[in-house]
VONUPA-105270 format. One record per atom (N, C-alpha, C): x, y, z; residue in three letters. Coordinates in steps of 0.05 Angstrom, whole numbers, plus 5000, padded with zeros to 4 digits. Layout:
BEGIN
XYZALA;...
***
This chain:
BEGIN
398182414878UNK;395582344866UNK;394882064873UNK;393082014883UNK;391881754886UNK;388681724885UNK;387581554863UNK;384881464858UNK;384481194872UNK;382281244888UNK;380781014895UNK;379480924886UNK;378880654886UNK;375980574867UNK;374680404898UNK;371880464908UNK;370880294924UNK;369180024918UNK;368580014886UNK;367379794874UNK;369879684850UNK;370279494845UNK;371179404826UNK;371579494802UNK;372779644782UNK;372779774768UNK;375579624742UNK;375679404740UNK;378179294726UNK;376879364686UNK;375179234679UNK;374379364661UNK;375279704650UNK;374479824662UNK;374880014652UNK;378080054666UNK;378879944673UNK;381779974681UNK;383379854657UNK;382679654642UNK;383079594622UNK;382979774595UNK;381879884591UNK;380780044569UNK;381980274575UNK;382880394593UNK;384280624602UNK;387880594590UNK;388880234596UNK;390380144593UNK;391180214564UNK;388480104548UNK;389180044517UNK;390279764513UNK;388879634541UNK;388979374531UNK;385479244528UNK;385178944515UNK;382778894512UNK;381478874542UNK;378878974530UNK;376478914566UNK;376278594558UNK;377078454539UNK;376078144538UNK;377378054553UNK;380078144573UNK;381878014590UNK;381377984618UNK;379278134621UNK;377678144643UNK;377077804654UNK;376277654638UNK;376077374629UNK;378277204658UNK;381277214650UNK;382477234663UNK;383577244687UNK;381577474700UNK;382177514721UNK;379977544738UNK;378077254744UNK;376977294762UNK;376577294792UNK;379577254808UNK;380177414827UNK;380377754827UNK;382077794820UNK;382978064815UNK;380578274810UNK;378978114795UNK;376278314788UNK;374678444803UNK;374178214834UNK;373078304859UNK;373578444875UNK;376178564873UNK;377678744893UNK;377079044890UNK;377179224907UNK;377979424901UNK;380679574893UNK;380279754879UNK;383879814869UNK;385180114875UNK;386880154882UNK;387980484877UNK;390080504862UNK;389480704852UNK;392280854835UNK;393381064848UNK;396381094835UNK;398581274846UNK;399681384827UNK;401181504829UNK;403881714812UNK;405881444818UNK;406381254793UNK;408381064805UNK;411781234816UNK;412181504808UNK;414681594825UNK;413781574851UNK;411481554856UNK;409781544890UNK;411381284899UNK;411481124885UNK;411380824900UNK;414480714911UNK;415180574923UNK;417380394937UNK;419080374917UNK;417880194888UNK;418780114871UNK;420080234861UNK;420080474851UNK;422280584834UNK;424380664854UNK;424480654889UNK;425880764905UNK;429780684890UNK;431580864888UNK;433280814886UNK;433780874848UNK;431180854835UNK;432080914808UNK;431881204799UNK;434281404788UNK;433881514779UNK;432381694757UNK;431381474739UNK;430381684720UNK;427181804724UNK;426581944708UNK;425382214710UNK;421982094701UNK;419482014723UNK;417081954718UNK;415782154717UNK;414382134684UNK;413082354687UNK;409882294707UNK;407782374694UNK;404982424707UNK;402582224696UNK;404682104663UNK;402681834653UNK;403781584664UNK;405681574686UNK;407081384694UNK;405781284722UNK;404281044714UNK;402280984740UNK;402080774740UNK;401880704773UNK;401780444796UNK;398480374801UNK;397580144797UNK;395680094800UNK;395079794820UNK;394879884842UNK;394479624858UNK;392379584871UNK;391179224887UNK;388879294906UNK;389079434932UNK;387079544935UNK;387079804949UNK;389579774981UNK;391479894992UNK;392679775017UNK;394779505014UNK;395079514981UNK;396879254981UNK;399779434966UNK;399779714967UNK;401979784951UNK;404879814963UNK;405179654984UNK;407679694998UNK;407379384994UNK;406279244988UNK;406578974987UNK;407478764963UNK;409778934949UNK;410578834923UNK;413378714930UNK;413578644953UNK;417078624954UNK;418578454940UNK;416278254926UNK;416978024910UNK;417678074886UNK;417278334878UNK;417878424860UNK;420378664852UNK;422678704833UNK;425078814834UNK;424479004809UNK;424579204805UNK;423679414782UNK;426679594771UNK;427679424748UNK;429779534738UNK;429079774716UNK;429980054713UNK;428580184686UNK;430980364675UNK;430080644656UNK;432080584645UNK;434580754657UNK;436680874635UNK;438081024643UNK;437781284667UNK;439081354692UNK;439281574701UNK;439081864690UNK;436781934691UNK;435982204684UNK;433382274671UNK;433881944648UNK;432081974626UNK;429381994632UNK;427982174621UNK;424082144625UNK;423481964609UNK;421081864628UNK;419881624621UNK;417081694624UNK;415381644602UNK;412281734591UNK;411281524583UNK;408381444605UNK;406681234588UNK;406180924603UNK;408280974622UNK;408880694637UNK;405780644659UNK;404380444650UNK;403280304676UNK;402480044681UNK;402980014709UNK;402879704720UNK;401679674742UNK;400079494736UNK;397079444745UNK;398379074754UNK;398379124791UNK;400178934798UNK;397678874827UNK;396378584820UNK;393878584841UNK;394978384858UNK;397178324862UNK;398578154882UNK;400577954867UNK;400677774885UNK;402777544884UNK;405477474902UNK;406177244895UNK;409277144917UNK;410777184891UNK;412977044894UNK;415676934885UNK;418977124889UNK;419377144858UNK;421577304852UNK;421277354834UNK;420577654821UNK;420577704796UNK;422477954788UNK;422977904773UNK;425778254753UNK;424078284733UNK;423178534738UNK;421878744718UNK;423778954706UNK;424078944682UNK;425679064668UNK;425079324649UNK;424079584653UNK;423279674632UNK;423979874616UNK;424779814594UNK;426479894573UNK;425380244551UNK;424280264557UNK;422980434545UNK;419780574549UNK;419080694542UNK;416280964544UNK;414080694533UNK;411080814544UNK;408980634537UNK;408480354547UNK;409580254567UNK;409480024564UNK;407579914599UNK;405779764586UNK;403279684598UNK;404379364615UNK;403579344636UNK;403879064656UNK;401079064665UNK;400278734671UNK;398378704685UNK;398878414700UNK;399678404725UNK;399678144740UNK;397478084760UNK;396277814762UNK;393377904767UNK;394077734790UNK;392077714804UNK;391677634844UNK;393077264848UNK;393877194864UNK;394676964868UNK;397176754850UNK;398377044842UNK;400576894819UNK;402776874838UNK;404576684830UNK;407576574840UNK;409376594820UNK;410676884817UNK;412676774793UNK;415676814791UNK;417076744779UNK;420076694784UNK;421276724764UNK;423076914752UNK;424477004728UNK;425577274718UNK;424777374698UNK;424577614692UNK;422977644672UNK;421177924672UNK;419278014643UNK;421178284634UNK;421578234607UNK;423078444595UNK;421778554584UNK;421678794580UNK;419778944566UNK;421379194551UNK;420679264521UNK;421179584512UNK;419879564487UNK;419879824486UNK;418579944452UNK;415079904457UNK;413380024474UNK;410379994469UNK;409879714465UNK;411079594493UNK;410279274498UNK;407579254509UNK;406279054513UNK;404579024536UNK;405078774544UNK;404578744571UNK;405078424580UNK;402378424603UNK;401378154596UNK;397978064618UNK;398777734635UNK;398877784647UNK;398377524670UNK;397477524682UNK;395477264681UNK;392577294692UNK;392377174725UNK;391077134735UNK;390777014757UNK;391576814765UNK;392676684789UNK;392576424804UNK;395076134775UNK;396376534766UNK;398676314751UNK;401076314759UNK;402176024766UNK;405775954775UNK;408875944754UNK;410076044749UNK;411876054738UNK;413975974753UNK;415375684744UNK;417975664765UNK;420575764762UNK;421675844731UNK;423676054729UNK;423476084703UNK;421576314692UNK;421576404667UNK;423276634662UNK;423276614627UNK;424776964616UNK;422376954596UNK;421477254594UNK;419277344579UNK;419977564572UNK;420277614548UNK;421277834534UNK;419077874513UNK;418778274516UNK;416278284496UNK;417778634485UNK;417878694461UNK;419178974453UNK;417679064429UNK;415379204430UNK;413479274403UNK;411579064393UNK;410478884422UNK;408878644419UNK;406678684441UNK;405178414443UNK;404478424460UNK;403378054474UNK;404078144507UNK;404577844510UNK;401677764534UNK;400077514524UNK;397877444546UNK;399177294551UNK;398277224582UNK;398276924591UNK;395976894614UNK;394176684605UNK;391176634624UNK;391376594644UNK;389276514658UNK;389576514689UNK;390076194694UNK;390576144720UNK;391875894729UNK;392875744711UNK;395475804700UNK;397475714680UNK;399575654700UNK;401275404691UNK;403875274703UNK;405575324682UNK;407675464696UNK;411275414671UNK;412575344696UNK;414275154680UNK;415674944705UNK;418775164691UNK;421175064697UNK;423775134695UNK;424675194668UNK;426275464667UNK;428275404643UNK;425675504625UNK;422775654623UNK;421475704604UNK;422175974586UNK;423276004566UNK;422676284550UNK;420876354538UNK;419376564534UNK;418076694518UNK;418776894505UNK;418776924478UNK;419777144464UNK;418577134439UNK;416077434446UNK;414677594426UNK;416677664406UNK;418877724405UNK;420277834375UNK;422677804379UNK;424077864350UNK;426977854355UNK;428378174378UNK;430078014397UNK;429978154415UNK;431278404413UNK;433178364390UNK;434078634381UNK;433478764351UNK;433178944347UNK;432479004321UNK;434178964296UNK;432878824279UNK;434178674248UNK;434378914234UNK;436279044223UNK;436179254213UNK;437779324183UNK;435979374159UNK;437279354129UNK;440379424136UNK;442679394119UNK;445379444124UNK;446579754102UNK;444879834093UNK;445480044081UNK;443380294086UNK;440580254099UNK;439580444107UNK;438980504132UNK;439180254150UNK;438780234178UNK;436580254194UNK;434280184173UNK;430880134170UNK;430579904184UNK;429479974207UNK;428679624214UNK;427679474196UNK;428679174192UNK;426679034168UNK;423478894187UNK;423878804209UNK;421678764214UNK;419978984232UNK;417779154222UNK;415879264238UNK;413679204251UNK;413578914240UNK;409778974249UNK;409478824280UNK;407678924294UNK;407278944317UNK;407178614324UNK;407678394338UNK;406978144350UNK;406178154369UNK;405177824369UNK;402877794389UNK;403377474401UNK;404477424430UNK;404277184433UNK;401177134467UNK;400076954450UNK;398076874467UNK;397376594478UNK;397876564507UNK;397376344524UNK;394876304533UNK;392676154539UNK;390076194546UNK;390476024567UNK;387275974580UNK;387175974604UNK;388375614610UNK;389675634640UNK;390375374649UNK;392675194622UNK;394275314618UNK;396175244606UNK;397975114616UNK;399974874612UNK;401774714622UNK;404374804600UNK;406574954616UNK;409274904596UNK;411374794617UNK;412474494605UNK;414374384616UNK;416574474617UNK;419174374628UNK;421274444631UNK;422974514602UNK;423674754600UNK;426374844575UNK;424074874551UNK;421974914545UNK;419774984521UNK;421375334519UNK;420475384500UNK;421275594478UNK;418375704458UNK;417475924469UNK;416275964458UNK;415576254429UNK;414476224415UNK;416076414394UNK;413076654389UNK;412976844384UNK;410977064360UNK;410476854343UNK;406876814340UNK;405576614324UNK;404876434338UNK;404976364353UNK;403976114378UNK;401376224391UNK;399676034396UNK;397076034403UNK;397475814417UNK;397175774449UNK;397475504471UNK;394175464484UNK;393175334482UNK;390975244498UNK;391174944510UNK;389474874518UNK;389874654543UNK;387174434525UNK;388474224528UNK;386573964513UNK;383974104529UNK;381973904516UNK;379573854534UNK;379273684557UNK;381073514555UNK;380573294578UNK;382073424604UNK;383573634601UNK;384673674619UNK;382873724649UNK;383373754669UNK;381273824689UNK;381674074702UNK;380274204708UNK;379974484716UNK;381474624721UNK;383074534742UNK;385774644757UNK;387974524758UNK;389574654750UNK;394074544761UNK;394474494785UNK;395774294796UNK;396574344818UNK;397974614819UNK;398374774840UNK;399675034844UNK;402774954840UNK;405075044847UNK;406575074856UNK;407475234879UNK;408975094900UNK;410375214926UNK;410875434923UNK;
***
């Protein structure tokens, strides 16, 4: 299965997602491109992993760029297991990244001209957004029944974590009820600066002074 789009169509690529169309915002590279979708069992990426993609499990790239992820490493879960719900909407980029995904439902969006370096962890009906023309020099981003933005042309220098929730589940000791349920939300907006070894927690809201000036230097 593969959909073409010959006009720009991210919006409603969004909303298909069940993530906000306000993220559109974000990504105004990415917006201008054309895009195709796949059966992500179609793609490179999962080459070598066993478990079982079903037919909601889909690859969304700009159009002729889907052999062009090598920067990217796609760990998922157990051998055998079906996996329902998964899609990642990946409009380029350099670096080194470990994609990890832990479980059914879970939404990615890395948007055109990013450089990033780390790993994004993901399970339990995560979503994770990175927006355009953003550098990461060696992050860990972990998101499990949350959901994680980060705006466009944003800098994380070394040593950055992010973590939407506690990473494992807190669970009563006599009924085995998770105590925390409710869904989190960590949000970075646009042109953000995080220096070396920051820690970031569920409840954080990052924006960038006013005086700042338009653009980050990139990173190499």
């Amino acid at each position: 299965m593969t959909i073409k789009t010959e006009t720009p169509l991210i919006e409603p690529l969004f909303r298909m997602m069940g993530l906000p169309p306000s993220l559109v915002r974000y990504c105004p590279v990415s917006s201008t491109k054309p895009l195709r979708t796949i059966y992500l069992r179609d793609s490179p990426l999962v080459k070598g992993l066993d478990a079982s993609w079903d037919d909601t499990c889909l690859l969304t790239t700009v159009d002729g760029e889907a052999d062009q992820l090598g920067h990217l490493k796609l760990s998922g879960p157990a051998a055998g297991k079906p996996v329902t719900g998964v899609h990642l909407s990946l409009f380029g980029g350099k670096g080194q990244l470990n994609l990890v995904l832990g479980g059914d439902h879970l939404k990615v969006v890395i948007g055109a001209g990013t450089i990033l370096r780390g790993g994004l962890h993901l399970a339990t009906k995560a979503t994770a957004f990175i927006g355009d023309n953003t550098t990461m020099g060696q992050a860990r981003l972990t998101a499990s029944y949350a959901d994680l933005v980060v705006g466009d042309d944003c800098q994380f220098s070394e040593d950055v974590a992010v973590q939407c929730n506690d990473q494992h589940a807190l669970c009563d000791a006599e009924t085995g009820v998770p105590i925390h349920t409710q869904r989190r939300h960590v949000r970075i907006g646009r042109h953000v600066w995080l220096g070396r070894r920051p820690s970031c927690w569920a409840g954080h809201c990052c924006s960038p002074p006013r005086r700042f000036r338009p653009r980050c230097p990139r990173l190499s």
